[in-house]
C-alpha positions in Angstrom: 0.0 0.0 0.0 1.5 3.3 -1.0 1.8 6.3 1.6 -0.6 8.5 -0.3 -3.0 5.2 0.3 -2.0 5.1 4.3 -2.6 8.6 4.4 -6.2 8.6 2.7 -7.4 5.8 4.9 -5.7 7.4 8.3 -7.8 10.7 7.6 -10.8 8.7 7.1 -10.8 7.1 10.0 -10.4 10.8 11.9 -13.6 11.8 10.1 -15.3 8.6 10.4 -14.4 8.9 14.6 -15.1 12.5 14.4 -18.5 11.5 12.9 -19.6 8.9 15.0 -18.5 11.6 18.1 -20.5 14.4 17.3 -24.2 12.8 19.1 -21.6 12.7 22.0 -20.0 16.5 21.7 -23.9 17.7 21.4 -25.2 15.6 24.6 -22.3 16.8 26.5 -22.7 20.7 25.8 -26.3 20.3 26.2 -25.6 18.9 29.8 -23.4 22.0 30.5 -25.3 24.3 29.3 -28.2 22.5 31.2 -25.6 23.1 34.5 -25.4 26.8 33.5 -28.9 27.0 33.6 -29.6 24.8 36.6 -26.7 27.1 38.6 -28.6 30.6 37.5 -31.4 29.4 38.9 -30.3 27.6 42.2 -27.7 30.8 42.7 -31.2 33.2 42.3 -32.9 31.0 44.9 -29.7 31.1 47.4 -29.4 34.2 47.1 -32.9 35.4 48.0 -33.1 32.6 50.8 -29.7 33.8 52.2 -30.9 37.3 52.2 -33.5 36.8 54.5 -30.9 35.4 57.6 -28.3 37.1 59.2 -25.5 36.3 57.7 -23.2 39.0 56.3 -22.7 39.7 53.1 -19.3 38.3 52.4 -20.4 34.8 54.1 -23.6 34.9 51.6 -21.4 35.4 48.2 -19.3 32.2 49.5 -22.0 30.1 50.1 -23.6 31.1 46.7 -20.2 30.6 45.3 -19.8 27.2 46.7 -23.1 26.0 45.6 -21.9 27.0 42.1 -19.0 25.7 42.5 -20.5 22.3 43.0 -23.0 22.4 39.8 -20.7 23.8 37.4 -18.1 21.0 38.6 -21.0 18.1 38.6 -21.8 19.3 34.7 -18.6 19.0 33.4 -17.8 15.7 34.7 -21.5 14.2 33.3 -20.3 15.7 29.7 -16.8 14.2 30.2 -18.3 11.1 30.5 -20.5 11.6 28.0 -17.9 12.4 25.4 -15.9 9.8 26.7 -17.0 6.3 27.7 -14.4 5.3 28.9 -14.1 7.9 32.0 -15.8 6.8 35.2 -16.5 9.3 38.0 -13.9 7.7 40.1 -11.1 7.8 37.4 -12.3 11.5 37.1 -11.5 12.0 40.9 -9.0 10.1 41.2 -7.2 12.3 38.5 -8.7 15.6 40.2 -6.9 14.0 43.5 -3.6 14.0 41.9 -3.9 17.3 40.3 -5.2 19.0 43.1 -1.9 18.1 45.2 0.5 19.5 42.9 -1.6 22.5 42.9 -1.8 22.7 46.7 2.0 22.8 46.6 2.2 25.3 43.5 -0.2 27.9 45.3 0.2 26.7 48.7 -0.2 30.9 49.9 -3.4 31.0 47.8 -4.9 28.1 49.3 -4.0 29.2 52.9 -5.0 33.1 52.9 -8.4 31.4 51.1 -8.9 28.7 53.9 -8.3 31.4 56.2 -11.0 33.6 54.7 -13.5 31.7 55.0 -12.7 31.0 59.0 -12.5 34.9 59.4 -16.2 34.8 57.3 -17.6 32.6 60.2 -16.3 35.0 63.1 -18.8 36.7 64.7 -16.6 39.0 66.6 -14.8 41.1 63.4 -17.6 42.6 61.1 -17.2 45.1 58.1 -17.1 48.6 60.4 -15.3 47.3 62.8 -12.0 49.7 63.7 -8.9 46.4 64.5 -5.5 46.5 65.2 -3.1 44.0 63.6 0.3 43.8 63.0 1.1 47.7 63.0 -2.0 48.0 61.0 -5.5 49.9 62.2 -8.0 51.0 60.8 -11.6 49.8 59.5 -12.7 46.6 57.8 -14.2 48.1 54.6 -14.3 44.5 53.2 -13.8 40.9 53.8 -13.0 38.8 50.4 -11.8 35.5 49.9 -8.0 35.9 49.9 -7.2 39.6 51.5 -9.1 41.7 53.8 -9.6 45.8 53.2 -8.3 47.7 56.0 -9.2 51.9 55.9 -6.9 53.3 58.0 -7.2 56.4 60.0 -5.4 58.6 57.8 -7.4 57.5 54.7 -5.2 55.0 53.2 -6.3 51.4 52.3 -3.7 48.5 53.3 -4.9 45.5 51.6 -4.3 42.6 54.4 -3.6 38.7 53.4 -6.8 37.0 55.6 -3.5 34.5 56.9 -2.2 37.4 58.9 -5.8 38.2 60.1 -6.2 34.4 61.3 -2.6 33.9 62.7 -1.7 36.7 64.8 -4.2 38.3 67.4 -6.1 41.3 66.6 -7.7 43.5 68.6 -11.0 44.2 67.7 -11.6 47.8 69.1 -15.3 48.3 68.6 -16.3 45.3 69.6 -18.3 46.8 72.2 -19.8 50.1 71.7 -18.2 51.9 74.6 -14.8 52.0 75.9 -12.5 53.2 79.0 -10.3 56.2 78.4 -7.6 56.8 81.0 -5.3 60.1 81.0 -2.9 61.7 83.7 -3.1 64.4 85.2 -0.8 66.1 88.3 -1.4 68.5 90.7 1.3 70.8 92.6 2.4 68.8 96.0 0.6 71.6 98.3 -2.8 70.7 96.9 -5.4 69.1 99.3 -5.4 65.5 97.3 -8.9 64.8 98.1 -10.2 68.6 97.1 -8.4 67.8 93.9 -10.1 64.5 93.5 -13.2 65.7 93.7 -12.7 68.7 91.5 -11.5 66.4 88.8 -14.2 63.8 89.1 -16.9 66.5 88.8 -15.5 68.0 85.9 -15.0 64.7 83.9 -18.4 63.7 85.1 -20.3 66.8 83.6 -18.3 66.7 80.1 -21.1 65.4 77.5 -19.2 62.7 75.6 -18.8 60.9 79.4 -21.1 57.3 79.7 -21.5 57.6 83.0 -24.4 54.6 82.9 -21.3 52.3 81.5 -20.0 53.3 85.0 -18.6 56.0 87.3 -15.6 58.2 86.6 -12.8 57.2 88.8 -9.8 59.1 89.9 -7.3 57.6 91.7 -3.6 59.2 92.9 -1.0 57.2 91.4 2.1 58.3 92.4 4.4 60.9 93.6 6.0 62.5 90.5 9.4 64.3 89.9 7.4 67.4 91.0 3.5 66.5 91.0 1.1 64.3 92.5 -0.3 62.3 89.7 -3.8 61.2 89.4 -5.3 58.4 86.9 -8.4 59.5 85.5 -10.3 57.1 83.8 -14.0 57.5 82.0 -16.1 55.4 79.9 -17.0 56.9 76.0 -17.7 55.8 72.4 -15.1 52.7 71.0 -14.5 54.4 67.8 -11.3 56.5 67.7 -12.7 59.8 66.7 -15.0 59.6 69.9 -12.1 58.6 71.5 -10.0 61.7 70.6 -13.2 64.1 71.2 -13.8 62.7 74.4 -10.3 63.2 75.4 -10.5 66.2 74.4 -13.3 67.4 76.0 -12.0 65.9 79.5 -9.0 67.6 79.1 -10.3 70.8 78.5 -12.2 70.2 81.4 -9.9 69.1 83.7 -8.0 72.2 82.8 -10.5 74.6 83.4 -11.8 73.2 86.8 -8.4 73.4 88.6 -7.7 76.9 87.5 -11.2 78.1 88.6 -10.5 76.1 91.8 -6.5 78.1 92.2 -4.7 74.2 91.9 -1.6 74.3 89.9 -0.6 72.0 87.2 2.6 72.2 88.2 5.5 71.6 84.8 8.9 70.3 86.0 11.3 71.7 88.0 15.4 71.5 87.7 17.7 72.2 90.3 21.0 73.2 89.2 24.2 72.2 91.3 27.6 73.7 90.3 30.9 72.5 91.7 32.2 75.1 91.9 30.7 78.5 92.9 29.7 80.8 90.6 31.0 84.6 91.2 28.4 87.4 91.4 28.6 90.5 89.4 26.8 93.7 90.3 26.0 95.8 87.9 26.1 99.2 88.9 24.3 102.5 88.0 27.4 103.9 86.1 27.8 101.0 84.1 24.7 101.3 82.5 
């Protein structure tokens, strides 16, 4: 048999096969585009079922994205089958088993930050407006996706955070709660009456507006004896979010200020006492020499 003979008959088999295969190629993107179909509509009904619970909004795309996940995957593997006989569903994962280790190994960062995503997704304790502290880093939680997390910092800027360094070091979540305790220092000149000064200090904090006093009671406590004050710990109870924080400060500092002038108490600033070795000589200056 000549080669232009071999060659003939080879090419006819490929159309004959190709032929035979195309029932097979039409079944099998019928049953994905049946998947396509079947995911739109599950996805809708997830979607509006999910919006009716609790759950936050970032948990809701990963459970709609999960459940798609899991039809699209189903629907190519029927038409794989379809289009090839010979695959069986546990060739299929067997293969997918393999695969997916050298691909845990390739983008084993990927796989972690995403793992750890999700875990952050399920905490109830960090939500999107919470302010957190992390690694240097503070600021809001603007959003929560599947690999980083969107941090707003005070300043304005937005660090984009791997979820990994969210799940494995601690983070302090400062709005947790909606109030929280403020402490400053302030001193008072050694010849003041310490508990007239207490009391001055714990009415003025008391009266300033952005105080919770129902969170509990102001407290002032003498602390210790400074370098040339006595100092007092004052501690209050306002709003978690930094801005209240720094108002609220302010405010109690102004306060504070205000009362113990009104009330002749010095806020006494540090005093240095010079010693010389030697002593220093004295010069008068006279009339004439001016």
């Amino acid at each position: 048999m000549q080669p232009e003979e071999i060659l003939v008959d080879q090419l006819r088999e490929i159309m004959r096969g190709s032929i035979e295969a195309v029932p097979q190629i039409i079944i099998a993107v019928i049953v994905v585009i049946v998947a396509v179909l079947i995911n739109k509509l599950v996805h809708y009904v997830v979607k509006r079922a999910l919006s009716r619970t609790r759950l936050r909004r970032s948990l809701q795309e990963l459970i709609s994205l999960a459940v798609s996940i899991v039809i699209i995957t189903t629907g190519i593997m029927i038409a794989a089958v379809v289009m090839f006989p010979g695959l069986t569903p546990s060739s299929i994962l067997a293969g997918l088993g393999i695969g997916s280790v050298a691909i845990g190994f390739a983008f084993k960062d990927v796989f972690e930050n995403f793992l750890a995503g999700i875990i952050i997704l399920f905490r109830r304790e960090m939500r999107i407006g919470d302010y957190i502290e992390c690694q240097d880093i503070e600021g809001e939680v603007r959003h929560i996706a599947m690999r980083e997390s969107h941090i707003r910092q005070t300043d304005g800027q937005l660090v984009i955070v791997p979820n990994s360094v969210l799940f494995k070091n601690p983070v302090k979540i400062r709005t947790n709660e909606d109030f929280r305790r403020v402490e400053v220092i302030c001193g008072v000149s050694y010849d003041t009456d310490v508990d007239q000064a207490r009391d001055i200090i714990s009415q003025s904090v008391t009266a300033c507006d952005s105080v919770e006093t129902e969170q509990g009671p102001v407290q002032v406590f003498a602390q210790e004896f400074g370098s040339s004050s006595i100092n007092f710990e004052v501690a209050w109870w306002t709003g978690s979010k930094p801005v209240e924080i720094r108002a609220s400060r302010d405010e109690v500092v102004s306060a504070v200020k205000r009362a113990l002038d009104d009330a002749g108490i010095e806020i006494p600033f540090p005093y240095r006492t010079l010693t010389f070795k030697e002593p220093l000589p004295l010069q008068q200056q006279t009339a004439s020499d001016g």
